[in-house]
C-alpha positions in Angstrom: 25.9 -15.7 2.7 23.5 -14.3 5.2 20.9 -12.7 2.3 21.2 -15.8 0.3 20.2 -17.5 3.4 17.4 -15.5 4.5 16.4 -15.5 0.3 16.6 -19.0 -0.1 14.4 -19.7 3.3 11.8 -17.1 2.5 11.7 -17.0 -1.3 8.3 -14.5 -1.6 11.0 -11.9 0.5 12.3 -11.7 -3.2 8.8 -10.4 -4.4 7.7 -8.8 -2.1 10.9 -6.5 -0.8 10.8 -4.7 -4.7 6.8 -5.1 -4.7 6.9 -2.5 -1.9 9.1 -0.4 -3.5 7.8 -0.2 -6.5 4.5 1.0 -4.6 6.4 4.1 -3.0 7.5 4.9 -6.3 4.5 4.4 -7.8 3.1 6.8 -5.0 5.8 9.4 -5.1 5.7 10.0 -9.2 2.1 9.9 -9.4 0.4 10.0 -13.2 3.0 12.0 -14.0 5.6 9.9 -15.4 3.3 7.0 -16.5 6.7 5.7 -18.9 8.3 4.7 -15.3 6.6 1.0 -15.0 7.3 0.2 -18.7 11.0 1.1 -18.5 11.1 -0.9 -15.4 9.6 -4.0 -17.3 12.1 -3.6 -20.7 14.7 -3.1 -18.3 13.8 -6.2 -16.2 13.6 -8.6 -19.2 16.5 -7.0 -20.9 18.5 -8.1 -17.7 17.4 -11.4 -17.7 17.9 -12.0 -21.5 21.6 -10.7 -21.0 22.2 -13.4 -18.2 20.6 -16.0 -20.0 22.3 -15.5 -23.2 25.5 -15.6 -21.0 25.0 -19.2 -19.9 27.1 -21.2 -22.6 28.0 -24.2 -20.2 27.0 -25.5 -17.3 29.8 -23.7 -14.7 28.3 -21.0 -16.5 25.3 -21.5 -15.6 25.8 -22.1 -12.5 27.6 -19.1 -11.6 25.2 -16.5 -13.0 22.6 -18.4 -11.3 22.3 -15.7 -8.4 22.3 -12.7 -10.8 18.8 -14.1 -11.7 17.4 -11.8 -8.5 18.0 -8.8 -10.1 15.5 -9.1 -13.3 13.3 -10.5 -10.2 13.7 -7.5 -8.2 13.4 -5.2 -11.4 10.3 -6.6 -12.7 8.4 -7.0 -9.1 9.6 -3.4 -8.6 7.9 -2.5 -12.1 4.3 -4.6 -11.1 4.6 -2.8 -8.1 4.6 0.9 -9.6 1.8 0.1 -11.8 -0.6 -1.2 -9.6 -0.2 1.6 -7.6 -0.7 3.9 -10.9 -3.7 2.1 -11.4 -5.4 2.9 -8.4 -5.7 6.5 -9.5 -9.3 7.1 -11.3 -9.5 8.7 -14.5 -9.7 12.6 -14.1 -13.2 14.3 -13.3 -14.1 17.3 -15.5 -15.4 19.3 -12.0 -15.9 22.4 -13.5 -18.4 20.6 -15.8 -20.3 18.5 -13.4 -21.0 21.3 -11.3 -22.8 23.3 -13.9 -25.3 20.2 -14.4 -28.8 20.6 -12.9 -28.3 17.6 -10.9 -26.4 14.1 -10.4 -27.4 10.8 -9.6 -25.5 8.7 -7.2 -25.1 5.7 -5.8 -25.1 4.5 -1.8 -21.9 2.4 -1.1 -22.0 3.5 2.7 -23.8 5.3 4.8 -22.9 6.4 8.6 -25.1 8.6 11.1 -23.9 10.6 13.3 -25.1 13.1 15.7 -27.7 15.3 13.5 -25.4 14.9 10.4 -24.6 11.7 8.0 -21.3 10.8 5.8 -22.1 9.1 2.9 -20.0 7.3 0.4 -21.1 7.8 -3.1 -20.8 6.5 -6.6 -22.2 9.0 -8.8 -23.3 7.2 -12.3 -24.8 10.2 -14.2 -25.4 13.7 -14.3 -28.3 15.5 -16.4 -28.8 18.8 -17.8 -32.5 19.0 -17.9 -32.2 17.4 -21.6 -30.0 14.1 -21.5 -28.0 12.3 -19.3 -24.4 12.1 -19.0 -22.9 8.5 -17.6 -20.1 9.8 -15.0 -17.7 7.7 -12.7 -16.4 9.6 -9.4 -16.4 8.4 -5.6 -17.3 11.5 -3.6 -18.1 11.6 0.2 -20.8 13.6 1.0 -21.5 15.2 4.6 -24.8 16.3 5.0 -26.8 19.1 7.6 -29.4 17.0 9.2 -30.2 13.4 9.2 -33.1 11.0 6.7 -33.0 7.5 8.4 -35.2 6.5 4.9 -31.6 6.4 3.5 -29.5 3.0 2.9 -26.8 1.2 0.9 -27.9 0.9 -2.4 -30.2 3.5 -2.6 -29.8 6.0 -5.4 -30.3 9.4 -4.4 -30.4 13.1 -6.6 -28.8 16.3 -6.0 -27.5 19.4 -6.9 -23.8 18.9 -7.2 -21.3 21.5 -5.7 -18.4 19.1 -5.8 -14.5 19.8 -4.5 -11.5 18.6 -4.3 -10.3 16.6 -0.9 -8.5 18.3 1.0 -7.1 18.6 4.2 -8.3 21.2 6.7 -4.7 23.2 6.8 -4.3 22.7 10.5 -0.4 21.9 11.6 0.7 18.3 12.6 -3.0 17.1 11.3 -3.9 13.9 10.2 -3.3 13.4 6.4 -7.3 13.1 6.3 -6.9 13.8 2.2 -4.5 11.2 1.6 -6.7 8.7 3.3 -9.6 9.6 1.3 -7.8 9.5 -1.9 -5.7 6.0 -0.9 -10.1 4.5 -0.7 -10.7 6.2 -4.1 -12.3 9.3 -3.0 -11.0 12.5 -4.4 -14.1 14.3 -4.0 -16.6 16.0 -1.0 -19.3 18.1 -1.0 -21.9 19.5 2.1 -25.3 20.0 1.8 -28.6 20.0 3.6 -30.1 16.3 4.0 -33.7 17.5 2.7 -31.7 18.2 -0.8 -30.4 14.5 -1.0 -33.8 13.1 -2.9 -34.3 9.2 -3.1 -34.3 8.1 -7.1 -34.3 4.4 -6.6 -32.4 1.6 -5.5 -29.8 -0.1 -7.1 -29.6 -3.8 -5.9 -26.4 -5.6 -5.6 -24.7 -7.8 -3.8 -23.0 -5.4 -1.4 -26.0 -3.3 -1.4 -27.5 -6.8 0.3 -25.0 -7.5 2.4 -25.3 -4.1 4.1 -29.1 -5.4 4.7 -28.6 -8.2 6.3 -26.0 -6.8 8.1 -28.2 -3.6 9.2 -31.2 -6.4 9.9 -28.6 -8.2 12.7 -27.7 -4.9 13.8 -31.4 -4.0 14.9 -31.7 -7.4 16.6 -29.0 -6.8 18.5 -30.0 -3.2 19.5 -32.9 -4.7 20.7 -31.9 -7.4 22.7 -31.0 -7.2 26.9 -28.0 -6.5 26.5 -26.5 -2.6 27.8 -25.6 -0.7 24.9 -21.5 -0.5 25.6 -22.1 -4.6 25.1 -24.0 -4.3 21.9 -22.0 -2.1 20.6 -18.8 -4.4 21.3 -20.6 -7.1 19.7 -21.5 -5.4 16.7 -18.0 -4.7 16.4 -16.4 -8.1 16.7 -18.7 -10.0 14.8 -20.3 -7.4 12.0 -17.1 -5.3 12.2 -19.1 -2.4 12.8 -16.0 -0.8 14.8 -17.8 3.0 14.2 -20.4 2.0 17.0 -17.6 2.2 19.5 -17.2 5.4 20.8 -14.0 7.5 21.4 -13.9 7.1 25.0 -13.8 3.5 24.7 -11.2 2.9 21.9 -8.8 5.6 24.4 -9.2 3.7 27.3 -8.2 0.2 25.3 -5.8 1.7 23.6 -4.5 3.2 27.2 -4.9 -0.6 28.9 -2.9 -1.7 25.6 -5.5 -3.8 24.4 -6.7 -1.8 21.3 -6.3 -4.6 18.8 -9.0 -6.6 20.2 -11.9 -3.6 19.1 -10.7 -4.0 15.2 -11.4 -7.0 13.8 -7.4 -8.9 12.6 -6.0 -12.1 12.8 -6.9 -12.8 16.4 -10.4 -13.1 15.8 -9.9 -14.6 12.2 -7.8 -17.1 14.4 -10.3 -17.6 17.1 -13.2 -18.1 14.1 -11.1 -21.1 12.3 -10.5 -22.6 15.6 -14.2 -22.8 15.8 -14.8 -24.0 12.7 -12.2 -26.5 13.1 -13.8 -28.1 16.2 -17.4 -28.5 15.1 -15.6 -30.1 11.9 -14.1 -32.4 13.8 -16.7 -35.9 13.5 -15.6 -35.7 9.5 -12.3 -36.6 10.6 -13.4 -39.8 11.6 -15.3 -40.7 8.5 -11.7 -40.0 6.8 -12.9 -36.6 5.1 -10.1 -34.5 6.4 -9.4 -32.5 3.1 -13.3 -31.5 3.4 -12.7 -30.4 6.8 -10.1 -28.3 5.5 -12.3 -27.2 2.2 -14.7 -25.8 5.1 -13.1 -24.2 7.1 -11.6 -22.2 4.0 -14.9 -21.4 3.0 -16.2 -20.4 6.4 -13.6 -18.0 6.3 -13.9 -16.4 2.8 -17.4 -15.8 4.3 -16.1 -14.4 7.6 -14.4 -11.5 5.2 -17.1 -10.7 3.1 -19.2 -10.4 5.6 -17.4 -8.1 7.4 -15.7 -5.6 4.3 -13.0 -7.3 3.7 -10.7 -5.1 6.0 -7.0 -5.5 5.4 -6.0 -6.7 9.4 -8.8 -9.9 8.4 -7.8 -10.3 4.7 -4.1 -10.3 5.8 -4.8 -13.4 8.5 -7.2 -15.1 6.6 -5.0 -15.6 3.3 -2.2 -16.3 5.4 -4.5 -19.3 7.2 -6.1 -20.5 3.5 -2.1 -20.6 2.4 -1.4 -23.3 5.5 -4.8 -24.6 5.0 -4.0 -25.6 1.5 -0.6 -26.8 1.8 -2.0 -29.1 4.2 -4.1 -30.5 1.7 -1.9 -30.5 -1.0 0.4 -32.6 1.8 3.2 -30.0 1.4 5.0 -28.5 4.3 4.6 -24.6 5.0 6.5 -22.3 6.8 4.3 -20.0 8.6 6.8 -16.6 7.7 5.8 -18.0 4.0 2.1 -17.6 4.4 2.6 -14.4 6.2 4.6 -12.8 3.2 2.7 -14.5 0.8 -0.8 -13.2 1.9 1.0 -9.6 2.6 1.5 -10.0 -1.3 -1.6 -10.9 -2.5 -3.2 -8.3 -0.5 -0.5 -5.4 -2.1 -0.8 -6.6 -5.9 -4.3 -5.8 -5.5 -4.6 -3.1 -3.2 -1.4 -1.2 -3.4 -2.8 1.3 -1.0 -3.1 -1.2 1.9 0.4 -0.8 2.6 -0.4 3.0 3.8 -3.0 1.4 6.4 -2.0 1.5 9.8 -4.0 -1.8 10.8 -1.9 -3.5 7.9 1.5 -2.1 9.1 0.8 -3.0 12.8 -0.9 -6.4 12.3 1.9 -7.4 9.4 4.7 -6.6 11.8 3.4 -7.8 14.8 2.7 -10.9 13.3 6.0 -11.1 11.1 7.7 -10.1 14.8 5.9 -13.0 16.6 7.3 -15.6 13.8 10.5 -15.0 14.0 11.6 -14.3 17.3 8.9 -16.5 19.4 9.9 -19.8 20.5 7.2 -22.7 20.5 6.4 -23.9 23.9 7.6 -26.7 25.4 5.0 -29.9 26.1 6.5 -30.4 29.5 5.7 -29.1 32.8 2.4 -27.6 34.3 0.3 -26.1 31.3 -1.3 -23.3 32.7 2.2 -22.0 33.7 3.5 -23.0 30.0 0.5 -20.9 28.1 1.2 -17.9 30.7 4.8 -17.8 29.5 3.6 -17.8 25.9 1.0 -15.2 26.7 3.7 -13.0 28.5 5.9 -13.7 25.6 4.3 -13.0 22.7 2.4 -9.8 24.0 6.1 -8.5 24.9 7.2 -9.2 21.2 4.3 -7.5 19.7 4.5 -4.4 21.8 8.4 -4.5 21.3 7.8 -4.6 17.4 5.5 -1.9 17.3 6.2 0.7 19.9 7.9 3.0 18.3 4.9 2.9 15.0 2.3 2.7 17.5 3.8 6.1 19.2 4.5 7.5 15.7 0.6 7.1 14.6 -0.6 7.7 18.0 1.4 9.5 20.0 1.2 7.3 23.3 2.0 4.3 24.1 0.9 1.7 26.9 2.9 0.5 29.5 0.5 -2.0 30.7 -0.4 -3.8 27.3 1.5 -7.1 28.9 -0.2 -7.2 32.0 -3.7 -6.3 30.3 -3.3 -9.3 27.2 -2.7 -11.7 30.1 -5.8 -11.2 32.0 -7.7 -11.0 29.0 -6.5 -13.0 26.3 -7.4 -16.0 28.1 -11.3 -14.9 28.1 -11.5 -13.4 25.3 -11.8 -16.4 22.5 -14.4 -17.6 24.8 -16.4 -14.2 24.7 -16.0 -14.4 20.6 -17.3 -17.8 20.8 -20.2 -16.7 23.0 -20.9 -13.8 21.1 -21.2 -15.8 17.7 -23.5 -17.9 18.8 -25.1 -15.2 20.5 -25.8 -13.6 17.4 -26.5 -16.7 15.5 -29.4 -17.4 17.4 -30.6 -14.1 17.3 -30.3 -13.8 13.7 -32.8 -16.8 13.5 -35.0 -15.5 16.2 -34.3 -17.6 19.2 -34.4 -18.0 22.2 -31.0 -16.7 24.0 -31.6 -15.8 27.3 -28.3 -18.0 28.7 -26.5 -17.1 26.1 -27.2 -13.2 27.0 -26.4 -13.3 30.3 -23.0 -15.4 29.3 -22.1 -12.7 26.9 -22.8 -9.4 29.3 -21.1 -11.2 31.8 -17.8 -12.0 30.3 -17.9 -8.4 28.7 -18.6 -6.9 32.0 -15.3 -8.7 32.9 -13.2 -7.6 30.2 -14.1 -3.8 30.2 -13.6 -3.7 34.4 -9.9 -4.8 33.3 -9.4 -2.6 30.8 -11.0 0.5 32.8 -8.9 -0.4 35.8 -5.8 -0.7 34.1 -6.1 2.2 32.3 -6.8 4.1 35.2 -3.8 3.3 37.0 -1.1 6.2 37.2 1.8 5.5 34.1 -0.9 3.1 32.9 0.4 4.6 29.8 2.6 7.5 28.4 1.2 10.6 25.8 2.1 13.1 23.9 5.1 11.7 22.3 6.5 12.5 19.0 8.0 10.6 16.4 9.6 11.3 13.1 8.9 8.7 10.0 13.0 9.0 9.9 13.0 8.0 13.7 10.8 4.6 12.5 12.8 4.1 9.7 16.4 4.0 12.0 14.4 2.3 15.1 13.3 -0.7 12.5 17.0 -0.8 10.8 18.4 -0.8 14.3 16.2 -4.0 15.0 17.3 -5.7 12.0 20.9 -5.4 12.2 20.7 -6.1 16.3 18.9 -9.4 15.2 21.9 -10.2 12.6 24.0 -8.9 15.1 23.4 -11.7 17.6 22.8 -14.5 14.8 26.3 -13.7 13.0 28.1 -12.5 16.1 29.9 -10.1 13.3 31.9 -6.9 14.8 31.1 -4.8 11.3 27.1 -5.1 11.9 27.8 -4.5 15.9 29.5 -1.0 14.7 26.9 -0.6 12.3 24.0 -0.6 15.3 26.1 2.0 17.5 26.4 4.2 14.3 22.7 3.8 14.5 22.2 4.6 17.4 24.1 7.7 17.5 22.4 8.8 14.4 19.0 8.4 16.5 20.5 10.6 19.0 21.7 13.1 17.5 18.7 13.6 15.3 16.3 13.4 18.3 18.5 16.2 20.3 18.3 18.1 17.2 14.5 18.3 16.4 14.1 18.8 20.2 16.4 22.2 20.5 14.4 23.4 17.0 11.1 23.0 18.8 10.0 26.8 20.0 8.5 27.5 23.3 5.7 29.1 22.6 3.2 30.0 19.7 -0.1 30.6 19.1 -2.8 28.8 16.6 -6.4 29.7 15.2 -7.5 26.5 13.9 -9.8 26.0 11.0 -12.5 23.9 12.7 -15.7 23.3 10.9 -18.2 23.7 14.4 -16.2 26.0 16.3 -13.3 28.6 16.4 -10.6 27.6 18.3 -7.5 30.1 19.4 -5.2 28.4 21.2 -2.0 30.0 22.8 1.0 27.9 24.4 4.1 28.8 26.6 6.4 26.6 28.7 4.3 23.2 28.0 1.4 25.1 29.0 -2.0 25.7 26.7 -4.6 28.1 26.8 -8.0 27.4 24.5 -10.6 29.6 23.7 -13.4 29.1 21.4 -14.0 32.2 19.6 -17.7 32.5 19.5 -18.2 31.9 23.2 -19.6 28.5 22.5 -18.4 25.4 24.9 -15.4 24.1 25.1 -14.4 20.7 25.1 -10.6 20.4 26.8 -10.4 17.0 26.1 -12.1 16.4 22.6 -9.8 19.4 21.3 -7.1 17.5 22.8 -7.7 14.1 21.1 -8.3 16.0 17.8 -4.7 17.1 17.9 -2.5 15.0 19.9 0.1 15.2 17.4 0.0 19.0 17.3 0.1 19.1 21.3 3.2 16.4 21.8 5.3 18.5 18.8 5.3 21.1 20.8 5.5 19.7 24.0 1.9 21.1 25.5 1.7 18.5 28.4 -1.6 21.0 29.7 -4.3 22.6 28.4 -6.5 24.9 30.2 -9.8 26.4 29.3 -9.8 30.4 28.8 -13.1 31.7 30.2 -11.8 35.7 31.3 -8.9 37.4 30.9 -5.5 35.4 31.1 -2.3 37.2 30.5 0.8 35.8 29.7 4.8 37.0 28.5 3.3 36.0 25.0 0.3 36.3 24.5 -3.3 38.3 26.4 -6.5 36.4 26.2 -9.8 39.1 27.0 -12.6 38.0 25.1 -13.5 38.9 22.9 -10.3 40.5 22.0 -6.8 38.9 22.0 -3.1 39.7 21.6 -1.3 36.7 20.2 1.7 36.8 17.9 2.0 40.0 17.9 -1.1 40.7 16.4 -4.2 42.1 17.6 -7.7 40.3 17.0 -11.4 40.3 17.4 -13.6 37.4 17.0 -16.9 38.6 15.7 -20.1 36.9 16.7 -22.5 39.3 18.2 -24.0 42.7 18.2 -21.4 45.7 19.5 -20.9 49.1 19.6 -18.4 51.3 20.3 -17.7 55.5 20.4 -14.5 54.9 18.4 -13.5 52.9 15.4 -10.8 50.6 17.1 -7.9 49.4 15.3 -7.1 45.7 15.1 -4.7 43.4 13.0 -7.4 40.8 12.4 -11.0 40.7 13.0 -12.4 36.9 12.8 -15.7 36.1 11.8 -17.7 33.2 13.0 -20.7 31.4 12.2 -22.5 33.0 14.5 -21.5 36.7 12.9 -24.4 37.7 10.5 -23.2 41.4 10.3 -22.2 42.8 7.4 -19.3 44.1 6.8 -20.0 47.8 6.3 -21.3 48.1 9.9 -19.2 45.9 11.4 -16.0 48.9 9.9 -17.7 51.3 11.8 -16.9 49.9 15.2 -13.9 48.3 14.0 -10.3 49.3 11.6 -8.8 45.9 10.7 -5.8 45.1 8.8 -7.8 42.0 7.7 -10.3 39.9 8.2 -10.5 36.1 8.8 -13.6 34.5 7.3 -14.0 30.7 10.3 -13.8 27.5 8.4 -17.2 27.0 10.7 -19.1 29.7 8.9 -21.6 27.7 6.2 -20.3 28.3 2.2 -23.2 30.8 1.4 -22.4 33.3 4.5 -18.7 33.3 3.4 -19.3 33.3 0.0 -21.3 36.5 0.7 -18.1 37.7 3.8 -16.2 37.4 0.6 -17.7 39.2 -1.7 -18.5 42.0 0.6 -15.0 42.6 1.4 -13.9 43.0 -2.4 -16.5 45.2 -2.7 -15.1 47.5 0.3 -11.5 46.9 -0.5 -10.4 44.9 2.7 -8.4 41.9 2.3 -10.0 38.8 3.8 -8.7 35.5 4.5 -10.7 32.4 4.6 -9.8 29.4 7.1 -12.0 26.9 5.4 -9.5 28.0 1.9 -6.3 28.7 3.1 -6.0 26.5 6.0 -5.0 27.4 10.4 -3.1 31.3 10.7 -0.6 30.5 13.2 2.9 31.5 14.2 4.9 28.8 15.3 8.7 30.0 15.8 9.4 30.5 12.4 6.9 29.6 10.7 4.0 32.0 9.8 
């Protein structure tokens, strides 16, 4: 009775629930087993054919009524697999692209970056020297060096040297391939920026977009305003969210207040609102429904505009759904619209659901509609909106602390008293800072408006930078387990039925749960080792990191600087696996029961090792386990065996593809084995593992 109540109150549940389902299957067979979908769909309408052809009367009917969720459930699980199939592009003939003299390709995005760019590429054709070749591949392409000249929808030439995405082998990283392939790109290549020649330009609308877009950026880079406050306002209004820098997003994300740097149904909210007022004089010439049309299409704008990010497309269909009801004078639940635009969003773009700003926005929101309670028009109103405030930010960290830790690995403890103090200001900042750019984008005068804006940002970032300054502000280096979020979410469910249905058989079933949780948390904890040790495949350093009793040791193998805390943001995961709460920079000799740090030698392991970067000499050949070369080693190999005897020698995944395709070569000439980080991924020994 329960399910057919929940199914009956949110109908799209029934679509969506096998939707995602079918997506995960979709995403765990692959292109492998394309018969999948269309056995799903003959199986689907076979179902529903064998119920209907059941129905000879109307009892008959009427009691074979609720089977009809199963052909449902087959089918959406079948639409579900295919789209996801679909998503994967037709397979590239590498081999045969890379012998071509050169491809042409097309700019989709471009981002700069200190004395390197990332560019997102459609290449179209490739040429021999006789014909062209049309081709159809997404590639990312880092480059050495920087040419400003270059924009979205430019078409540049090069020399292709494509490969596959892949991650850079390093344990507990970030599934950085995955993420690439889930945007369509499965391939990446490096190469000098003077090698990336400018062919043409290829006009289209997104290629103009990015234009105007770049034009506002420039006018707001060269307004008053500091550059932390540009940069914000670049992000909010142009979703530009790359201009803020790393510091910044850590100490929001520490105040608990993250979700206001990405653009999501807060500020889609806060634009309709807008929209809504300044509409409001065609109310009284009885034009309501156009007020609504409006507002609709200010919004579509909003989205293209800004990329069309899942968080905004998620609130903004789930708006246009109310919106139209509205004028189609039909009534809409608001856990309708949210499912509804979450299916929309997944038919045709099956990889959203792998985005973490859909998963957190989608559940904070679904969180919010369920379990908030409207307030009350009675009593004082300022005391009424701060119980509201203190609510809802307590449901939405509630619903997402465990996913925010599992992506993350920290959480803050502050987020409630952070949303409070700036929640308040912050649709008024947004307002501000529309109009703010408005003006600017038709060149005029907005000296009020500057101050206004640097003002109320000046407010908002003291909050943040206090809170998130304050001791157990928030808590790092934890580590969750996708099985962890999987029982923490089915322990919220049944706890919710639990105190609707007041049922002793879902009460046992949430201290089964529970001990489940347990036990499986106090058995990943005694598996974790105590110590280990790490050389990372980095591509501007080489990292060796050692760790024993929560403490870590880093040193950077070609005597370069080290960066404590950059290293540590790069792999927070890494560190709270293995319960590294410290990490110290090795600059002499440090000695430890596991491992001996004296550069440039080290013991860890149980291995001996030399990081190569620099002249040496020596009276005796010593004997090592590994000698590692970096990019600053431009020995070769012959005299580098004359001072040294290794077992085998580990090729940096810093040193540039020409060196270690000569490292390489070298070594198979001599007879040495050689191993290369950038190939074969981080050498570590981690308990176990090897």
């Amino acid at each position: 009775m329960m399910l057919s109540s929940v199914l009956s109150r949110y109908p799209v549940a029934r679509l969506l629930v096998p939707l995602i389902g079918g997506i995960l299957l979709g995403n765990t067979v692959g292109t492998r087993m394309l018969a999948v979908p269309f056995i799903l769909i003959a199986a689907g309408t076979a179902s529903y054919f064998a119920i209907w052809a059941s129905n000879r009367s109307a009892a008959a009917r009427l009691a074979v009524r609720p089977y009809y969720i199963v052909p449902i459930a087959v089918l959406a699980l079948a639409v579900g697999c295919l789209a996801q199939m679909l998503t994967y592009p037709a397979p590239l003939n590498l081999a045969w692209v890379n012998s071509q003299k050169m491809v042409v390709a097309s700019i989709d995005d471009i981002k700069y970056k200190d004395f390197s760019m990332q560019l997102s590429v459609t290449i179209t054709a490739s040429s021999n020297g006789t014909k062209s070749t049309p081709v159809d591949a997404v590639a990312m392409i880092t480059t050495q060096g920087c040419n400003y000249l270059l924009g979205s929808g430019d078409l540049v030439a090069f020399k292709p040297n494509l490969q596959p995405v892949k991650n850079l082998g390093n344990p507990d990283e970030i599934d950085y391939a995955s993420m690439l392939k889930r945007q369509g790109i499965y391939y990446m290549q490096h190469l000098p920026a003077s090698r990336l020649v400018k062919y043409g330009h290829n006009s289209t609308f997104s290629s103009w977009l990015a234009e105007q877009q770049n034009k506002i950026l420039h006018s707001i880079f060269n307004s008053r305003l500091n550059e932390p406050c540009q940069h914000m306002v670049a992000a909010l209004i142009l979703g530009s969210k790359d201009l803020v820098d790393n510091d910044t997003r850590w100490q929001y994300s520490n105040a608990g207040v993250a979700h206001i740097l990405a653009l999501s149904g807060l500020h889609v909210g806060i634009l309709s609102i807008i929209v809504w007022w300044i509409l409001m004089p065609l109310d009284y010439l009885r034009l309501k429904k156009l007020r609504l049309a409006v507002t609709i299409v200010c919004i579509a704008a909003f989205d293209v505009f800004t990329g069309l990010p899942p968080s905004v497309m998620r609130a903004s269909i789930m708006i246009v759904f109310v919106l139209v009801a509205h004028i189609l004078y039909r009534k809409s639940l608001p856990v309708n619209a949210l499912l509804s635009s979450a299916l929309f969003i997944l038919i045709f773009d099956p990889n959203a659901l792998f985005s973490v700003g859909f998963q957190l926005s989608f559940i904070t929101v679904l969180a919010i509609l369920l379990y908030s309670t409207p307030a009350k028009p009675v009593g004082n109103k300022a005391w009424q909106a701060v119980k509201s405030t203190l609510a809802t930010s307590a449901i939405a960290m509630a619903s997402t602390l465990v996913l925010t830790a599992y992506y993350f690995h920290s959480i803050s403890t502050m987020s409630i008293l952070s949303n409070l103090l700036i929640l308040p200001v912050f649709p008024v900042f947004m307002v501000v800072a529309a109009f703010f750019v408005i003006f600017l984008a038709l060149r005029g005068e907005i000296t009020v408006l500057e101050s206004v804006v640097e003002g109320l940002y000046k407010y908002i970032n003291s909050v943040v930078t206090t809170i998130s300054s304050l001791p157990l502000s928030h808590i790092d280096g934890i580590y969750i387990t996708g099985i962890e979020v999987i029982l923490f979410y089915a322990i919220l469910i049944f706890v919710s039925l639990a105190l609707k249905t007041r049922q002793r058989k879902i009460a046992v079933t949430v201290v089964v749960l529970l001990a489940v949780t347990v036990s499986y948390k106090c058995w990943i904890n005694l598996s974790i080792p105590a110590s280990g040790m790490v050389i990372f495949n980095s591509y501007d350093s080489t990292p060796f990191f050692a760790f024993e009793n929560n403490c870590g040791y880093l040193w950077v193998g070609d005597d370069s600087d080290i960066d404590v805390a950059d290293f540590e943001h790069q792999h927070m995961a890494f560190l709270a696996h293995y319960n590294v709460t410290h990490v110290a920079a090795v600059k002499g000799t440090t000695r430890r029961a596991s491992f001996f740090f004296k550069p440039p030698y080290c013991y860890m392991g149980g291995k001996r090792m030399v990081a190569k970067w620099k002249k040496s000499s020596a009276s005796r050949r010593l004997a090592v386990d590994y000698m590692v070369l970096t990019k600053q080693c431009h020995a070769r190999i012959a005299d580098l065996l004359k001072i040294y005897k290794p077992q085998s020698i580990v090729i940096s995944g810093d040193v540039y593809s020409q060196e270690e395709a000569r490292m390489k070569h070298e070594c198979d000439s001599l007879g040495i084995g050689c191993t290369s980080l950038r190939q074969y991924g981080a050498l570590y020994w981690l308990g176990n593992q090897r």
